[in-house]
ROSE-4610 file (N, C-alpha, C; in Angstrom, 1 decimal, always signed):
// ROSE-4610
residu = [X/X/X/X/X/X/X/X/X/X/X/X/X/X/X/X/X/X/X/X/X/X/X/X/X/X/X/X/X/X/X/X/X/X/X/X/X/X/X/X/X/X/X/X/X/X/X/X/X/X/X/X/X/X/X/X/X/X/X/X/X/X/X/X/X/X/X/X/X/X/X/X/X/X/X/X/X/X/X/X/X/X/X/X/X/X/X/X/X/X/X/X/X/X/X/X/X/X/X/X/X/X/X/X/X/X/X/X/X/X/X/X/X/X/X/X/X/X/X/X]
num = [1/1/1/2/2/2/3/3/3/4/4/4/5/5/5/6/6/6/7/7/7/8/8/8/9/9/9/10/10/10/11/11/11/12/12/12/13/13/13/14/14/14/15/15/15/16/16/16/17/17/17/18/18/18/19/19/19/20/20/20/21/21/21/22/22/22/23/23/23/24/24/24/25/25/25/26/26/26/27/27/27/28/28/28/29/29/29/30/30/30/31/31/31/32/32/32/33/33/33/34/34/34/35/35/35/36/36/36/37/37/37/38/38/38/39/39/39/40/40/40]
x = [-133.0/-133.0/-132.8/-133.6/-133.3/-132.1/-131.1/-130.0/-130.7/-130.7/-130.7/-129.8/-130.3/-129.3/-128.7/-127.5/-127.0/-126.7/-127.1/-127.1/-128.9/-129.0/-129.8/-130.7/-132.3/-132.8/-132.8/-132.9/-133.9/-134.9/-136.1/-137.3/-136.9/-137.0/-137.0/-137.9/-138.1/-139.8/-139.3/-139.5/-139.2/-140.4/-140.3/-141.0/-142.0/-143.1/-144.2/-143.7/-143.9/-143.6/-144.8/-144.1/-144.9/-145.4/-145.5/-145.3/-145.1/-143.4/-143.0/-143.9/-144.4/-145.2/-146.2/-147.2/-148.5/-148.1/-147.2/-147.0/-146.8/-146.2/-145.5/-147.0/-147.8/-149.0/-150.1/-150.2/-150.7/-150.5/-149.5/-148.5/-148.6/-148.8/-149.0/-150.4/-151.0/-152.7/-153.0/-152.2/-152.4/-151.9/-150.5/-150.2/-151.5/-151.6/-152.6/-153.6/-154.3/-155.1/-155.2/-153.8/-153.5/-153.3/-152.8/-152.5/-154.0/-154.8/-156.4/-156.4/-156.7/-157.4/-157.0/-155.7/-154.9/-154.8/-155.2/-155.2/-156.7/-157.5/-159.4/-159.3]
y = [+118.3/+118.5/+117.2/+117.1/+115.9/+115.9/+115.0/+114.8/+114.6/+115.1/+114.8/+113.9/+112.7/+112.0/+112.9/+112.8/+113.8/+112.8/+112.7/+112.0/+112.3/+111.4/+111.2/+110.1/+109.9/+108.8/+108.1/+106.7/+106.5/+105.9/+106.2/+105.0/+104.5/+103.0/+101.7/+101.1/+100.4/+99.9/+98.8/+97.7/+96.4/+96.8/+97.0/+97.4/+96.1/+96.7/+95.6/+94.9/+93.7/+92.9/+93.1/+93.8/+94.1/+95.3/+96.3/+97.7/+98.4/+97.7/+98.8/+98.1/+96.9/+97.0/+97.2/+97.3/+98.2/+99.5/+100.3/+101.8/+101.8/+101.1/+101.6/+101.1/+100.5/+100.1/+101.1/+101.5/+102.5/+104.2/+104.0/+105.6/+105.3/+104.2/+104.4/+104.4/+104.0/+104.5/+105.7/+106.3/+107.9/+108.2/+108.5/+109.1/+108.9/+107.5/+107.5/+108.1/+108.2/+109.0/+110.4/+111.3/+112.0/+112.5/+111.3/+111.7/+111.8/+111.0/+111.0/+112.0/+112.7/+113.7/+115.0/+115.4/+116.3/+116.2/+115.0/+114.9/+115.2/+115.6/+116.1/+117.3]
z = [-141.5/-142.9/-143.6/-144.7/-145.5/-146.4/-147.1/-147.5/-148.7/-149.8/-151.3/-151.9/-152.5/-153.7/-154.2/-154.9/-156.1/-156.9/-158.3/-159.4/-159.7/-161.1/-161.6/-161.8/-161.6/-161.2/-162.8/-163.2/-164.7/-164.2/-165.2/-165.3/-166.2/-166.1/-167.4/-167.4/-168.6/-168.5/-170.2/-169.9/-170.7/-172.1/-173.4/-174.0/-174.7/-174.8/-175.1/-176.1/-176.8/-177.5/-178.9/-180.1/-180.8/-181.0/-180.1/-180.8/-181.7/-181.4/-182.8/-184.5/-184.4/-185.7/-185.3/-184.9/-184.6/-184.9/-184.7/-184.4/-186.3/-186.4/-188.2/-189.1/-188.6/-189.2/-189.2/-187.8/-187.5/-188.3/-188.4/-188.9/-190.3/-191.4/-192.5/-193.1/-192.1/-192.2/-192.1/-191.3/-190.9/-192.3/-192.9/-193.8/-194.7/-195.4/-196.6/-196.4/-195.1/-195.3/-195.2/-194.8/-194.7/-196.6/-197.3/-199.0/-199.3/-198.7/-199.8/-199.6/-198.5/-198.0/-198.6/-198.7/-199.8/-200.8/-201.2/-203.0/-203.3/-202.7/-202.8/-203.3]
């Protein structure tokens, strides 16, 4: 029989440099066009 860890594993992952402003750039393009497109 195999012996199971007991605890929990994490994945970490060093986050790309610059994301987070691409993402909020991204996401305010969506909205506006999300407003044109509701305001028709």
């Amino acid at each position: 029989m195999n012996k199971e860890k007991v605890g929990s594993t994490e994945l970490r992952h060093e986050p790309e440099p610059g994301y987070r402003t691409i993402f909020y750039i991204v996401f305010s393009i969506a909205v506006l066009y999300l407003v044109v497109i509701m305001s028709l």
